[in-house]
N, C-alpha and C positions, 0 to 999 in steps of 0.2 A: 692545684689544690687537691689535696687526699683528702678520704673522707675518715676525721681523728678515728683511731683508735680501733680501724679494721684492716686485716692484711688477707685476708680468704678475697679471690677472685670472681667467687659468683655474683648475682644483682643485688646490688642496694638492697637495706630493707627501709619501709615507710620512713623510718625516725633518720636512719643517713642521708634519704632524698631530701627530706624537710631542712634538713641542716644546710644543704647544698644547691637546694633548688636554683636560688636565684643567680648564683654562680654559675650555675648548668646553663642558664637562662643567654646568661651573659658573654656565655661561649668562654671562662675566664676555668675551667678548669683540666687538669690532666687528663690526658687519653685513656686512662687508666678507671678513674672517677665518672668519665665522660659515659665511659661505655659501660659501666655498673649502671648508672642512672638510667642507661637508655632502655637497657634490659629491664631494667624494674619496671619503668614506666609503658613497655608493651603487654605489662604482664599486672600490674594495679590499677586496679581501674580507679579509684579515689585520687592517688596520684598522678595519674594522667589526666584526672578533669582539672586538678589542681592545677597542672601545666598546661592543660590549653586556657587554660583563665587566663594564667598570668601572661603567657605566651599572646594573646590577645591583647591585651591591656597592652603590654609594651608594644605590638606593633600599631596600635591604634596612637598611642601617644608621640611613637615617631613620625607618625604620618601630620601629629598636630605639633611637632617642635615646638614651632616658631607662635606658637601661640597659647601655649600653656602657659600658665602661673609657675613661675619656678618653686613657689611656697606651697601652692597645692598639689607640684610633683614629690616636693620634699614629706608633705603628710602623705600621701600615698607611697613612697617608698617606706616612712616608719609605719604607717598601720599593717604591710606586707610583714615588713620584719617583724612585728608584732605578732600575726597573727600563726608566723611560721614558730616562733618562740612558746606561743601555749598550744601549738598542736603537738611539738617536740614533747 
């Protein structure tokens, strides 16, 4: 996954990590995207507490698989993308 509508190679800025975060999250983006996010994120502190949040939450919830509410994993995945869509 690119991040739309940039071709300069230096870090992310806030509004392309936001776009991407969760994808970054997921390990599901390009080496290219990967390593703009990683930069940005050594270097924004806003955005780096934003990723260890999320980053937390998801390891906490794979540790709880087997025992989550599949419907209250599904509103905690749309309140994230919610919440990434009015910080955009």
């Amino acid at each position: 996954m690119r991040i739309p509508g940039r071709r300069r190679q230096g870090p992310a800025s806030c509004r392309e990590v936001g776009r991407v975060l969760q994808s970054y999250l997921d390990g599901v983006v390009d080496d290219t995207t990967a390593r703009r996010v990683a930069e940005h994120l050594e270097e924004c502190r806003r955005c780096g507490l934003e990723y260890e949040t999320y980053h937390t939450i998801k390891q906490a919830l794979a540790r709880r698989r087997d025992r989550v509410d599949p419907d209250a994993l599904a509103r905690l995945r749309d309140f994230g993308r919610h919440l990434l869509e009015d910080g955009a």
